[in-house]
N, C-alpha and C positions, 0 to 999 in steps of 0.2 A: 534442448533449445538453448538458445545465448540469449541471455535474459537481461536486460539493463534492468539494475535496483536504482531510483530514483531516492534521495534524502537515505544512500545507501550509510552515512556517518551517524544518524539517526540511532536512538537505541532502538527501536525494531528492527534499522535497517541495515542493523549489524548482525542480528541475526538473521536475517534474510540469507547475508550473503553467507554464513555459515552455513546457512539450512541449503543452500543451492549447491555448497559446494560439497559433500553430505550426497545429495543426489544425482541425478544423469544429465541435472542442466548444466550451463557453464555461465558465471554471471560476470557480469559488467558494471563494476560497482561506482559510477557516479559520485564525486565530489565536488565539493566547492574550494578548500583549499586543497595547494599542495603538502604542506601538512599534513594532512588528512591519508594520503597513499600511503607510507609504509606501515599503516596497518593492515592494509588488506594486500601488500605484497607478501607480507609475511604469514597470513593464509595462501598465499599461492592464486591470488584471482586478481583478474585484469581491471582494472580503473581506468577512469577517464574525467577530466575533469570539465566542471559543467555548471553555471549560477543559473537559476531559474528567474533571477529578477534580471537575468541580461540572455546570452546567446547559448545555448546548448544543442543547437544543430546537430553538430560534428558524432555523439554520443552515442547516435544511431545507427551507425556504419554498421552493418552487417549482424544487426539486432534482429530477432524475432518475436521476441516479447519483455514485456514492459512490466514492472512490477513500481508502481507510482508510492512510496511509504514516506514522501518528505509532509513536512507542517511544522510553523510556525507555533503550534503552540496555541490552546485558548486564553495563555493568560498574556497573551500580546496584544499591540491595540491592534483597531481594527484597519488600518491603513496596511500593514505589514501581514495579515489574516489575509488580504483579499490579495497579499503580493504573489503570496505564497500559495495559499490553499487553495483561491478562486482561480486566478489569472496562471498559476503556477500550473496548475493541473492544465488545464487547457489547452497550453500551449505544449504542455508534456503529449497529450490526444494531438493536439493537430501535428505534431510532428511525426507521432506514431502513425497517423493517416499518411500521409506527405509517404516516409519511407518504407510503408507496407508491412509495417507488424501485424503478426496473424491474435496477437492475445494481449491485453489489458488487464493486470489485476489492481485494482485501486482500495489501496485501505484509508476508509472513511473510519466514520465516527460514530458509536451510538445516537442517535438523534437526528441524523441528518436526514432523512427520511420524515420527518415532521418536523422541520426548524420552529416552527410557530410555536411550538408547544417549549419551547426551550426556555430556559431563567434569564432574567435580565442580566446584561453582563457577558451573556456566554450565547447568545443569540445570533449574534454576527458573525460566530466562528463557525455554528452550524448553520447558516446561510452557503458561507461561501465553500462548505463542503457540499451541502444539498446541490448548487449549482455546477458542481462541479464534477458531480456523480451523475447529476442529468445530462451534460451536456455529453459525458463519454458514452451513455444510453441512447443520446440519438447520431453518433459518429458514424455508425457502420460497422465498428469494431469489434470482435468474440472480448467479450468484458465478463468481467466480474468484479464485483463490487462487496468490500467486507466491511462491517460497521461493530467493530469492537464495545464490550463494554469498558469501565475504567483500567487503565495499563496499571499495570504490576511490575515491580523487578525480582521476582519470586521466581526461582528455577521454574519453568515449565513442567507440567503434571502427565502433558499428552492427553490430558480428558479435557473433551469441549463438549458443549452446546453449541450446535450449528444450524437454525431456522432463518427461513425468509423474513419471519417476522415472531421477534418474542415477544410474549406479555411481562418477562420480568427484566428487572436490572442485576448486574453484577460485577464480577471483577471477571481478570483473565491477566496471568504474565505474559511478559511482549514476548517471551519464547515459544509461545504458543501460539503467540498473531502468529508470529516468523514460519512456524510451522504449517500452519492452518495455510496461509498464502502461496505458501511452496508446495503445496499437496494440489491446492485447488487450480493452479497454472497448468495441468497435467489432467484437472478431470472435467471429461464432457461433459457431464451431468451437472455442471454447474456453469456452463456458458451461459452468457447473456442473463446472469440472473444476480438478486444482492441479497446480502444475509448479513442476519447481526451475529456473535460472537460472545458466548460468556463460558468461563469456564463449566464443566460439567462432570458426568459420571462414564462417559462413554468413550472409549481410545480413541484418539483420530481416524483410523483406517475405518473401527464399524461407522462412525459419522461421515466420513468422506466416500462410503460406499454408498453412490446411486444407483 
């Protein structure tokens, strides 16, 4: 599939597009500057440039799926939270509607799945992920939705924990979100469904076998 990686400059979303390019997709890596392109010319993948606080239209020409991995960050206020995370995402869904993408992968965030339960401080940021996970759930769209625990810059291990719902917390390197996302793009047993993410004892493939 031709994959737009959304917040493709991102540390996750640089491994995205490495993990994409790695497999049988072909990604479309999203940026904000032009600055930002010859890194990923020199992986060999296509870009297009694209602000989520203005017009990104264009981005979607001949896309099939959507791998949504931009955010501002919890430790931003919250005006620039809802620019990004809330409003950002959304309009990334409705343009995914609009031009008929078949697949939605959205990486949330541990917690967003019960914002209320969240710390002061860091409450707004999982609002405006929670709402933004909902709204791609009631689109129409084949989605999935991952909720990471805390990011690492720790080489990836390739062992995850992968449940709809854990009882514990933990860590996980973004090379392993990067992974976990690009696996799940590809498997049916995981449509329309969301899961949290923490590293684990188990390879990605036995985990990503439904």
């Amino acid at each position: 599939m031709k994959v737009l990686v959304i917040g493709a400059n991102g540390k996750v979303g640089k491994h995205i597009v490495q993990k994409l390019m790695d497999s049988s997709h072909t990604p479309v890596a999203m940026v904000r500057d032009p600055d930002q392109v010859p890194h990923f010319e020199e992986l060999g993948a296509q870009t297009v440039l694209g602000d989520l606080e203005k017009g990104f239209e264009e981005a979607y020409y001949g896309v099939e799926a959507v791998i949504f991995a931009a955010g501002s960050g919890p430790q931003t206020g919250a005006d620039k939270t809802l620019l990004i995370d809330q409003e950002g995402a959304i309009k990334a869904v409705d343009h995914a509607k609009h031009f008929g993408v078949q697949r939605f992968v959205m990486l949330s965030t541990v917690g967003a799945d019960t914002p209320e339960k969240g710390p002061d401080g860091f409450r707004h940021y999982l609002y405006a992920k929670h709402r933004a996970d909902e709204y791609l759930k009631q689109s129409g769209i084949n989605y999935t939705i991952v909720r990471p625990g805390s990011l690492t810059n720790e080489p990836g291990t390739g062992k995850v924990k992968l449940e709809e719902h854990l009882s514990e917390h933990g860590e996980i390197p973004r090379e392993d979100v990067a992974e976990t996302l690009a696996h799940l793009l590809s498997e049916p047993g995981a449509e329309n469904k969301s899961f949290d993410l923490i590293s684990g004892t188990k390879p990605l493939d036995d985990v990503l076998a439904f």
